[in-house]
C-alpha positions in Angstrom: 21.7 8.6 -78.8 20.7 6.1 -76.2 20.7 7.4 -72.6 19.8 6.7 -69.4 19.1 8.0 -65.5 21.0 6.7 -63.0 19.6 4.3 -61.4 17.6 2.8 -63.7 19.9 0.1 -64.8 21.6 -1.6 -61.3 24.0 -3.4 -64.0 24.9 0.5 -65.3 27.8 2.7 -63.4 26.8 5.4 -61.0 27.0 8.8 -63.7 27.0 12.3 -61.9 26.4 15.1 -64.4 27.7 18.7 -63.2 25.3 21.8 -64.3 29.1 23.1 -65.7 30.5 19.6 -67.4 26.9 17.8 -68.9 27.8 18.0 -72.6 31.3 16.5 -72.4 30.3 14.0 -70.3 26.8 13.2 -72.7 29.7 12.6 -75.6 31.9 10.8 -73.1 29.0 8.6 -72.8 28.1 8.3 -76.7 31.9 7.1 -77.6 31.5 4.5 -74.6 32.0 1.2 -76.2 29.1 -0.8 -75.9 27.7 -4.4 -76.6 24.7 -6.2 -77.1 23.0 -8.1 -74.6 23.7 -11.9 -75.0 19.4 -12.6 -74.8 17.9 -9.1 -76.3 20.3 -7.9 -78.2 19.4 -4.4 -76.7 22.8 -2.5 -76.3 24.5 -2.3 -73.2 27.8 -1.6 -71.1 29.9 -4.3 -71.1 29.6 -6.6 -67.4 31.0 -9.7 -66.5 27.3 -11.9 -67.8 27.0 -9.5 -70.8 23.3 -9.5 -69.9 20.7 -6.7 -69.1 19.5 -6.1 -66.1 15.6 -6.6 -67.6 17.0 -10.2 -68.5 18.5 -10.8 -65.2 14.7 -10.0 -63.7 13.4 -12.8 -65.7 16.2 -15.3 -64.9 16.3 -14.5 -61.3 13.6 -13.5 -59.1 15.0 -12.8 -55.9 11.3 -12.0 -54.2 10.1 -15.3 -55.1 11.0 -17.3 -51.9 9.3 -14.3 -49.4 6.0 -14.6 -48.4 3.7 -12.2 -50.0 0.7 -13.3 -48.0 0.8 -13.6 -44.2 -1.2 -14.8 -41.5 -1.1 -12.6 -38.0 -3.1 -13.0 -35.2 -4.4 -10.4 -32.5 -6.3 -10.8 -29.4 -9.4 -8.6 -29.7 -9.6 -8.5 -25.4 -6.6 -6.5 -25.0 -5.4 -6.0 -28.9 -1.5 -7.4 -28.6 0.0 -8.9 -31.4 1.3 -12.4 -31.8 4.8 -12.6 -31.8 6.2 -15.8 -34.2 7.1 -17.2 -30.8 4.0 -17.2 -29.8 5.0 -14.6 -27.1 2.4 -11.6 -27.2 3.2 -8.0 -27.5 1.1 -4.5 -27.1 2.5 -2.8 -30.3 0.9 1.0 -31.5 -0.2 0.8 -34.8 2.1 2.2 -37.3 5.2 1.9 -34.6 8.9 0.7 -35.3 7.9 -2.2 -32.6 5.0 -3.5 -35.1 7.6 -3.0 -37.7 10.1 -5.2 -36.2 7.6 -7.5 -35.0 5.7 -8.2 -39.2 9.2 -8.3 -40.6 9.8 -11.7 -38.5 7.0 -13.4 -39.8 7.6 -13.5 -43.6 9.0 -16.9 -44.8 12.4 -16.5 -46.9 13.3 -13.0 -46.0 15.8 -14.1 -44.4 17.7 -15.1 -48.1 18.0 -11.5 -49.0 19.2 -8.5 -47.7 16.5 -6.2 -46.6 17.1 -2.7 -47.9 13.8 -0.7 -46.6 10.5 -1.5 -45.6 7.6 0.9 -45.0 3.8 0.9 -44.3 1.0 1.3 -46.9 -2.2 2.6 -45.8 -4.9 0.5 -45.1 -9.1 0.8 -44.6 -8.8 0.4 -40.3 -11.9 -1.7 -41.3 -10.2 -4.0 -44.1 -8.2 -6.3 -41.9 -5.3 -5.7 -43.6 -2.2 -4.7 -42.9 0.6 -3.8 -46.1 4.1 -3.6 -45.9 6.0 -2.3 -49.2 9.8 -3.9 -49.4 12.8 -3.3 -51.1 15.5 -6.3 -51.1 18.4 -6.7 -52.4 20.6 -9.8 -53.8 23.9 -11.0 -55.3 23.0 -13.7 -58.1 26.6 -13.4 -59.7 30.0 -12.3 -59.1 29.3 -8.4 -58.6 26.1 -8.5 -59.6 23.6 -7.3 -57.0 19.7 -7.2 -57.9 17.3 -5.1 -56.4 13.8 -5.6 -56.3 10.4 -4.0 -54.8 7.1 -5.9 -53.7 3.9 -5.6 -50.8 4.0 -8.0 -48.4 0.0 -8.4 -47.1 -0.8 -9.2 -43.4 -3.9 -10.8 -43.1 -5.1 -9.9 -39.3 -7.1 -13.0 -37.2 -8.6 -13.1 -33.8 -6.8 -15.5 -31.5 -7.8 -15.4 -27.3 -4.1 -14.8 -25.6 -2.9 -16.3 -22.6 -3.9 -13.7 -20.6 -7.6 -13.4 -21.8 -7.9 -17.0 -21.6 -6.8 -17.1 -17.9 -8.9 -14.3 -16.9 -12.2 -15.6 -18.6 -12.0 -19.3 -17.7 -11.8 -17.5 -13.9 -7.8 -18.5 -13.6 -6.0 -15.7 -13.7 -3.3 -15.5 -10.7 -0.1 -16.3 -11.2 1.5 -15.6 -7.3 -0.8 -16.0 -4.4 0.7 -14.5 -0.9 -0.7 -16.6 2.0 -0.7 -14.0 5.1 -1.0 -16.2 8.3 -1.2 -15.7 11.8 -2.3 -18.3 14.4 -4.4 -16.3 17.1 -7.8 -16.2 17.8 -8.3 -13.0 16.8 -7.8 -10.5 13.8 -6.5 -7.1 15.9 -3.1 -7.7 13.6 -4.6 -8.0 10.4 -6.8 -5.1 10.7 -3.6 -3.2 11.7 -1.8 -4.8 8.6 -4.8 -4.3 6.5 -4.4 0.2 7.5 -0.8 -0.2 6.8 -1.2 -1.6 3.3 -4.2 1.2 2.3 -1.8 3.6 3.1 0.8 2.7 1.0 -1.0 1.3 -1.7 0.2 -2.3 -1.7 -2.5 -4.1 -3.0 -3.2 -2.1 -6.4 -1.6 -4.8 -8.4 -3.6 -7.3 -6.7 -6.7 -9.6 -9.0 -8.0 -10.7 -5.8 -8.6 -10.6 -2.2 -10.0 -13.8 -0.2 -10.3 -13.6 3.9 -9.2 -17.4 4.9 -9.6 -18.4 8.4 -6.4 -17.3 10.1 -5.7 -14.7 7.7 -5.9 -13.5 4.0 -4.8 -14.8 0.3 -3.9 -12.0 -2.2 -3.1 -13.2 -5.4 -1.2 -11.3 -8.4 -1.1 -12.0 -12.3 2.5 -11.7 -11.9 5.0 -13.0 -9.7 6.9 -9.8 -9.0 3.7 -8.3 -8.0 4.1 -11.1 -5.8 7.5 -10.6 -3.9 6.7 -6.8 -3.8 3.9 -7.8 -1.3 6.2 -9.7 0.7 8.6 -7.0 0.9 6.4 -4.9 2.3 4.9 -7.0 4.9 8.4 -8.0 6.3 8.7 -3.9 6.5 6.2 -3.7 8.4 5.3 -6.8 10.6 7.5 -9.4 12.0 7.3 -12.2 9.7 9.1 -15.2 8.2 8.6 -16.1 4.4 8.4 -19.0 2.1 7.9 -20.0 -1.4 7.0 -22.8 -4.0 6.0 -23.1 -6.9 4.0 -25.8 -9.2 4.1 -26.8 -12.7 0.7 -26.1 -14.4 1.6 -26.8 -18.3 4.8 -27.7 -20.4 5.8 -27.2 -23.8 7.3 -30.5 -25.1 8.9 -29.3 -27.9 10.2 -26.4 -26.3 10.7 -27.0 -22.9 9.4 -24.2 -21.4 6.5 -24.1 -18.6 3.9 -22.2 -16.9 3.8 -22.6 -13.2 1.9 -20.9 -10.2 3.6 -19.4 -7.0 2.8 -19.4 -3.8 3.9 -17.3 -0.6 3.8 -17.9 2.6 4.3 -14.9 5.1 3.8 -16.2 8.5 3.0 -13.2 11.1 4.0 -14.2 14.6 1.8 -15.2 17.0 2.4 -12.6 19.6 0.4 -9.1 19.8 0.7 -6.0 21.5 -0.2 -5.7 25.3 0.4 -9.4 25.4 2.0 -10.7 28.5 5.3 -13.5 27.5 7.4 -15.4 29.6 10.7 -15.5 27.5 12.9 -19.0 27.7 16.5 -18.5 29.4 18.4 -18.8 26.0 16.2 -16.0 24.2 16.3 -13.6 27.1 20.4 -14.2 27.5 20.7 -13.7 23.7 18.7 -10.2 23.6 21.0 -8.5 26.7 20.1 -10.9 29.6 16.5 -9.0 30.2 13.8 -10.5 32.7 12.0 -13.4 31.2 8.3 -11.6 31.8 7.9 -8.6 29.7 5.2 -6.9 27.4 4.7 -6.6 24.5 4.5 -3.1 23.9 4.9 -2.5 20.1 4.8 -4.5 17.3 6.5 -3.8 13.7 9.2 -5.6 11.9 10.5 -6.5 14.9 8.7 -7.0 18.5 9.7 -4.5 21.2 9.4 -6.1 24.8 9.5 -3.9 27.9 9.9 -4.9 31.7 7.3 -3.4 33.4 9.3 -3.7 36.7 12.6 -1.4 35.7 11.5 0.1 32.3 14.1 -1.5 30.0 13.1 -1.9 26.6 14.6 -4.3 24.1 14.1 -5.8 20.5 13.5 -9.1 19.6 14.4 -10.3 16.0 12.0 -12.7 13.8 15.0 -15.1 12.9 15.9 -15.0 16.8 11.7 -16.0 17.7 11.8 -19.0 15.6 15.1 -20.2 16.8 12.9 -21.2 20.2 9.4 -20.3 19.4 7.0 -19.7 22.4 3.4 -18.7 23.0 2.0 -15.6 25.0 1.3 -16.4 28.6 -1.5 -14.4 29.0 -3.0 -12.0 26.3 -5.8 -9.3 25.5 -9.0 -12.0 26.8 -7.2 -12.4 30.2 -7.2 -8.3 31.5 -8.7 -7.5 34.2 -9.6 -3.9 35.6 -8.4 -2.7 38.3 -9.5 0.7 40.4 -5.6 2.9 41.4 -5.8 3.2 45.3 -2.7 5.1 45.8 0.1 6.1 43.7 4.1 6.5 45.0 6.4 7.8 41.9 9.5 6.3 42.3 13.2 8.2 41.3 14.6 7.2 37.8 19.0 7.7 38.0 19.0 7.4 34.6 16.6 10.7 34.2 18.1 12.5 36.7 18.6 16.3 35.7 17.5 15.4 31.8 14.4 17.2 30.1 11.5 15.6 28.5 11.6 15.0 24.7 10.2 18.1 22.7 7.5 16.9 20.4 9.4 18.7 17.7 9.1 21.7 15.5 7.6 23.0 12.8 5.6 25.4 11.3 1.5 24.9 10.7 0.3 23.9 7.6 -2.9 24.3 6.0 -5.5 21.5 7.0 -6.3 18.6 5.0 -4.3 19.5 1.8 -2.8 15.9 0.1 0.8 17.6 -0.1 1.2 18.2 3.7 -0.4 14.5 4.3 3.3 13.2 5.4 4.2 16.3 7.1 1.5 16.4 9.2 1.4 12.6 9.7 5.5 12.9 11.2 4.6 16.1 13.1 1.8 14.1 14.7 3.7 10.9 15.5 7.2 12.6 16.9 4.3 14.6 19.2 2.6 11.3 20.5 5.7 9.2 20.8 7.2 12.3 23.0 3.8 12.5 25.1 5.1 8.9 25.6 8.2 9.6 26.5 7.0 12.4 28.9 4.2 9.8 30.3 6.5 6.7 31.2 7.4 6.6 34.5 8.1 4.4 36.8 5.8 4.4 40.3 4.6 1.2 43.3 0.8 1.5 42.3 -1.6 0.0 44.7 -4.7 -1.4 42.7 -7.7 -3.1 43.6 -10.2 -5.3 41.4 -13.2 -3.7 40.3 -15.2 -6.2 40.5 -14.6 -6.3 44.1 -14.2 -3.2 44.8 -16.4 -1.9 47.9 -17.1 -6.0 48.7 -13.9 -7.0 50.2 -10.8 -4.6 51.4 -8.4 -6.6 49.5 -5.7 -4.7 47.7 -2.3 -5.2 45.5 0.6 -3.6 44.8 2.3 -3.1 41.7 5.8 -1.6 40.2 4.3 -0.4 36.8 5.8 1.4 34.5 2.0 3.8 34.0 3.3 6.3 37.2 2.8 9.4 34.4 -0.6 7.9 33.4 -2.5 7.2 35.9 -3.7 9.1 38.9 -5.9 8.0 41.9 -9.0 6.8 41.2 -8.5 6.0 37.6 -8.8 2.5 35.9 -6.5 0.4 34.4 -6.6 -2.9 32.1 -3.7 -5.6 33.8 -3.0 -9.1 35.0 -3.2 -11.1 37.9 0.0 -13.1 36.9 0.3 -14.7 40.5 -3.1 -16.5 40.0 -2.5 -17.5 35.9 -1.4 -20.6 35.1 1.9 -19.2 34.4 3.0 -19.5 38.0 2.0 -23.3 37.7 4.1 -24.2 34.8 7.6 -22.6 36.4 9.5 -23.9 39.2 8.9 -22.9 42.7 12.0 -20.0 42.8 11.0 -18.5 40.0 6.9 -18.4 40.1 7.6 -16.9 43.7 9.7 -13.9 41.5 6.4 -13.1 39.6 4.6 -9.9 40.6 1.4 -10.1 41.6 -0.1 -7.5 39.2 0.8 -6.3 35.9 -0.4 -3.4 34.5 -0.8 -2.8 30.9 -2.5 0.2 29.8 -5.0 2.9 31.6 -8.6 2.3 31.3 -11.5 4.5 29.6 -14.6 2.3 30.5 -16.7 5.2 32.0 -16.4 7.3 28.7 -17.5 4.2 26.4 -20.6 3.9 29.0 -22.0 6.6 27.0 -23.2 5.9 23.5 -21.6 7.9 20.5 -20.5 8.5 17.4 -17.6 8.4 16.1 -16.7 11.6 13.2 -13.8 9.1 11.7 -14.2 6.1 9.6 -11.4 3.6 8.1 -11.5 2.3 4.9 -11.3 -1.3 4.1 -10.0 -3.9 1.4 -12.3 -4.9 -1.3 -12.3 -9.0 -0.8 -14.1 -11.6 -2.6 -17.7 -11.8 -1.1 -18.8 -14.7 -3.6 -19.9 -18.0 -2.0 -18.3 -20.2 -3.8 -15.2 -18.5 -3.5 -15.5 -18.7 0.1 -16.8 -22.1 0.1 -14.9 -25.0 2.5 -12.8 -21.8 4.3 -14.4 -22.7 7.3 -14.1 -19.1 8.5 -16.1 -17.8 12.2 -17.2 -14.5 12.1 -19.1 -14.2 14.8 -16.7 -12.3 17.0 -15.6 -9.7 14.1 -17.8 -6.8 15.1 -16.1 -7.4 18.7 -12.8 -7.4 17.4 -13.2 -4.6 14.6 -14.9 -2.2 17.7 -11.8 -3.1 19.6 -9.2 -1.9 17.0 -11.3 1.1 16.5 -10.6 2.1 20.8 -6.8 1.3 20.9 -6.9 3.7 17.4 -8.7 6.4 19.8 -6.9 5.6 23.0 -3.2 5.7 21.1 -2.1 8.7 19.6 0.9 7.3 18.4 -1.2 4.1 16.8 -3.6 6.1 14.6 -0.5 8.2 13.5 0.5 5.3 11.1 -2.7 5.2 9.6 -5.4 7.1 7.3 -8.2 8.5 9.1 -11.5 9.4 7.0 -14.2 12.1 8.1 -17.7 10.7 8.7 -19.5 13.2 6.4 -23.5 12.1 8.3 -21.9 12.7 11.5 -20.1 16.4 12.9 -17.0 16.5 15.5 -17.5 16.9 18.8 -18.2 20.1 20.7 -15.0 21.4 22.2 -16.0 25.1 22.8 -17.2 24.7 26.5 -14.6 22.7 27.3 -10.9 24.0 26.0 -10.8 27.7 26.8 -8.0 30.4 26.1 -5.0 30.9 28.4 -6.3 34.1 28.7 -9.8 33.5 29.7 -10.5 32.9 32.9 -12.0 29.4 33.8 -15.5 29.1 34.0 -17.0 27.9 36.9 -18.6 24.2 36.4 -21.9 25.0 38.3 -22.4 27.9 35.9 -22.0 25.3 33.0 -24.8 23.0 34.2 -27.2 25.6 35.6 -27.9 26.6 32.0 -26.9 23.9 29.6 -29.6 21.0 31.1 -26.0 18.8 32.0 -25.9 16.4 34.2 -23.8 16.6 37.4 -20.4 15.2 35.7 -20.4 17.5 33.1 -21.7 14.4 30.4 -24.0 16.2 27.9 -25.0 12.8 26.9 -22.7 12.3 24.1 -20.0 10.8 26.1 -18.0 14.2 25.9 -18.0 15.3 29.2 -14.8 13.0 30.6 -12.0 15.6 29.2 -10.4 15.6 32.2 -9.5 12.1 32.2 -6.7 12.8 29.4 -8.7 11.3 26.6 -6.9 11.5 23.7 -9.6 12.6 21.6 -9.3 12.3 17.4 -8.8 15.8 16.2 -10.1 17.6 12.7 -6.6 18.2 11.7 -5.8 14.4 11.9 -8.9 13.4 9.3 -5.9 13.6 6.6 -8.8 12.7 3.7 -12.1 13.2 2.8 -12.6 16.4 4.4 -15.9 18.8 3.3 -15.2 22.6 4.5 -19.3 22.7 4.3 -19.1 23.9 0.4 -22.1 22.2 -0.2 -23.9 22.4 2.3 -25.4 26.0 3.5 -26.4 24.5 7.0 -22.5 23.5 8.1 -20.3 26.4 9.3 -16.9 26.6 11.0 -16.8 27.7 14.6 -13.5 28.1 16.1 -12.2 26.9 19.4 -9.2 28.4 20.7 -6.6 25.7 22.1 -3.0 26.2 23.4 -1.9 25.3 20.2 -3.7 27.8 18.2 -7.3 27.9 16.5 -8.3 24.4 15.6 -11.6 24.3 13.4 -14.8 22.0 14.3 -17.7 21.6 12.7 -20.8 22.9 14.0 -24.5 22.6 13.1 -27.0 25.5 14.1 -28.3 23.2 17.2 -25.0 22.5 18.4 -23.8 26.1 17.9 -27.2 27.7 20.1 -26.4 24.7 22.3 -22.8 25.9 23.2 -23.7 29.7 23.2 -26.1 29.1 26.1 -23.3 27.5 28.1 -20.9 30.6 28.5 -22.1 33.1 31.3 -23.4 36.1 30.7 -19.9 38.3 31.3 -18.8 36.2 28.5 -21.3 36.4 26.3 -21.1 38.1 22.9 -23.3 41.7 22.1 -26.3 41.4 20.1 -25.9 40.9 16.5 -22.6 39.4 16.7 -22.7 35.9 15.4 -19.3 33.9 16.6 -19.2 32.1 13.2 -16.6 32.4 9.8 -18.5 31.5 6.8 -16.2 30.4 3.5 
């Protein structure tokens, strides 16, 4: 009785044997006619080549034409896999995507019909990489042959692209070129805050400082115009691009080039002073050609200091007629306030000042509440703006003469909430610029005498001190011969950088864009003797400086003692990172000062803490034993 499984013979029909049915079908099988096969004479079922399918093996090998031996190559720097293309690819070992990627590189597979393919383990340490196959083929009119074999992968080491950019010391792609033609780096330093903060440089490879600005450059292009993106966001700025053929493929055609982008910031700053041209000040609402600059982000925002109108000047609308500030940051001069006359605004007539918004408190220095407490502090500055902008005929003298000569100005400034007698301000002497020179004789005639920018805090800086905040800064390329031929001054950046550092303490609404850091060798200022509960009584300034060794302003020394000049002082709650709750150190405690606000916590050492106690007056003082600190 000759029998077979199915399956055994492709040449043989399909035979399904029910549990119930198998003995009629085994004699249905032995009275099937059969024949002998045409090469072995080994009997068969009859098929259209009378042949077995043992034969058909032997006449046709259908495996014959695939590669059973391949080469593939893998970069050993980053381990990605080369495709046939010679395209690379990160592939998991063992993955459908390495799959797909070894079944293209066989030669003739293609000629059959692929019926399954799986892996065959492998030493890690061999090299080697198996495939098992099963393929299928038609070598006569219906019949199909099926066949099994291993395919090996024989794994090389080949340096990608990639690798070979990054160790021959080439490996940008997209450079953006940040630009700004002024003698001075106040907006980059700005620009440099704004792109720590949102994390715009993390795809960067590297950063070079060039002499009117700074090169980032990206191993990919989209890397690239993200970069650009953000800057036109965020400053006012016009863009351009190129691009430069490096290598070409003959054969193929394809290329690799570089790209470069050009973001051009323009040349105007805040608290500069700008005559505008008569088309540009027609086109933005017919506003008076001299305003100041008084904030600068994707657009500029000009205001008249003579009537308080504010309006916006586009980028595209600037380079239409370009023009240069008439007088900027190196030209203020400081003036002493003689007298003050606050003049009626119609257009605030019977209207309340802007609340600085809502909100409950949230807990200090937590990363969740970071944006929270970064918009609850700006709509509070930008309404102690709104509150401080009025309009007022200021009569100002020059410092530098003052008590010389009796000469004195008068100015329509838009500082009247600001400033009070015998302050100081920063401003220009516009009638004696060279502005007036360069306009007709109606129109330098129209100029005011003084402008005033921004109020003054020379006296406090007298003093040295500390600062309890730090900024963090972009890691640039310090290697000479990176910076060789950039023809770059530094000798004015320790001016500049301490300058950025006063607008950030002077401007409320400034730092509240930013990321400030506490200064972990240096604690906050003492505020206990100074900001007192509603409740309390005030204490009596003699009192203060009979017992605390002060001198006769109240200035302990540390520049501190100028809180009534409306400082606006860098709080604890506004170091949004890197803030130490004295954890590990047993020395630091918390001591809390009461504000109108609520309880704000400062940090304290021991000497600070006995120095405070021995300001408050006996009726104030605490009993015996009772020690005004919270431990945590």
């Amino acid at each position: 009785l000759n029998t077979c499984r199915q399956g055994d013979d492709p040449l043989l029909p399909s035979i399904s044997i029910p549990p119930s049915s198998s003995t009629s079908v085994v004699m249905d099988i032995v009275d099937e006619h059969r024949i002998l096969c045409c090469e072995c004479a080994v009997p068969i079922v009859p098929n259209s080549l009378n042949t077995c399918a043992n034969c058909l093996n032997k006449r046709h090998d259908i495996g014959a034409a695939v590669s059973k031996q391949v080469q593939q190559n893998t970069c050993r720097g980053c381990d990605r896999f080369e495709r046939r293309d010679g395209s690379w690819a990160a592939v998991e070992p063992e993955s459908k995507e390495l799959l797909a990627l070894l079944l293209r590189k066989p030669r003739g597979l293609t000629s059959v019909r692929l019926v399954d393919a799986s892996f065959i383990w492998t030493e890690p340490h061999s090299r080697r990489i198996k495939l098992k196959l099963t393929v299928q083929k038609e070598v006569a009119a219906a019949a199909v042959l099926q066949q099994s074999f291993v395919v090996e992968y024989v794994l090389g080491n080949k340096q990608c692209t990639a690798c070979q950019r990054r160790e021959a010391k080439d490996t940008w792609v997209a450079v953006v070129q940040m630009r700004q033609k002024v003698p001075h780096k106040r907006t980059f330093l700005w620009l440099e805050q704004l792109i720590l903060k949102h994390r715009a440089h993390t795809d960067t490879t590297n950063i070079v400082e060039a002499r009117d600005g700074v090169d980032f450059f990206f191993g990919s292009r989209a890397h690239a115009e993200k970069l650009v993106s953000f800057l036109a966001s965020v400053a006012p700025v016009r863009t351009k691009h190129s691009k430069q053929l490096i290598s070409q493929d003959t054969h193929t055609g394809k290329g690799r080039h570089k790209f470069t982008y050009s973001a051009e910031v323009l040349p105007l700053c805040r608290e500069d002073l700008v005559w505008l041209p008569p088309a540009t000040a027609r086109a933005i609402g017919h506003v008076a050609n001299l305003a100041i600059v008084s904030k600068v982000s994707n657009v500029l925002h000009l205001l008249d200091p003579c009537t308080m109108q504010s309006t916006e000047l586009q980028p595209l609308l600037f380079w239409k007629a370009p023009f240069r500030a008439a007088m900027s940051r190196a030209q203020l001069v400081e003036f002493v306030v003689l007298d003050i006359e606050l003049e009626e605004q119609p257009w605030r007539r019977g209207k309340a000042a802007p609340s600085s918004g809502g909100g409950d408190d949230l807990p200090l220095g937590t990363q969740a509440n970071q944006a929270v407490q970064s918009a609850k502090m700006l709509r509070a500055a930008r309404a102690a703006e709104a509150r401080a902008s009025k309009l007022a005929e200021i009569s100002v003298a020059r410092r530098d003469d003052f008590g010389t000569n009796d000469r004195s100005m008068r100015s329509i400034s838009h500082l009247g909430g600001v400033l009070k007698v015998g302050d100081y301000a920063w401003g220009y002497c516009v009638a004696a610029s060279p502005l007036a020179a360069e306009l007709a004789d109606a129109e330098a005639q129209r100029l005011p005498e003084v402008v005033l920018v921004k109020k003054s805090y020379s006296e406090r800086r007298r003093a040295p001190r500390r600062r309890h905040w730090k900024l963090q800064h972009l890691q640039k390329e310090s290697e000479p011969g990176v910076l060789r031929g950039r023809h770059m001054d530094t000798s004015g950046y320790e001016e500049q950088y301490e300058e950025f550092m006063q607008d950030l303490e002077e401007d409320p609404t400034l730092r509240a864009h930013v990321d400030l850091y506490r200064e972990p060798n240096v604690p906050a200022p003492i505020s206990v003797s100074h900001r007192q509960h509603p409740a309390q009584p005030a204490v009596d300034d003699d009192d203060l400086c009979g017992d605390g060794g002060q001198d006769s302003d109240g200035d302990d020394g540390d520049g501190s003692g100028h809180d009534d000049d409306g400082f606006p002082d860098v709080e604890l709650e506004e170091l949004l990172d890197g803030l130490s709750l004295g954890a590990d150190s047993d020395e630091e405690q918390f001591t809390f000062s009461t504000t109108e606000d609520g309880e704000t916590p400062s940090f304290l050492t021991a000497e600070q803490r006995a120095s405070a106690l021995a300001n408050v007056p006996p009726e104030f003082a605490m009993p015996s034993g009772a020690a005004p600190a919270f431990h945590f």
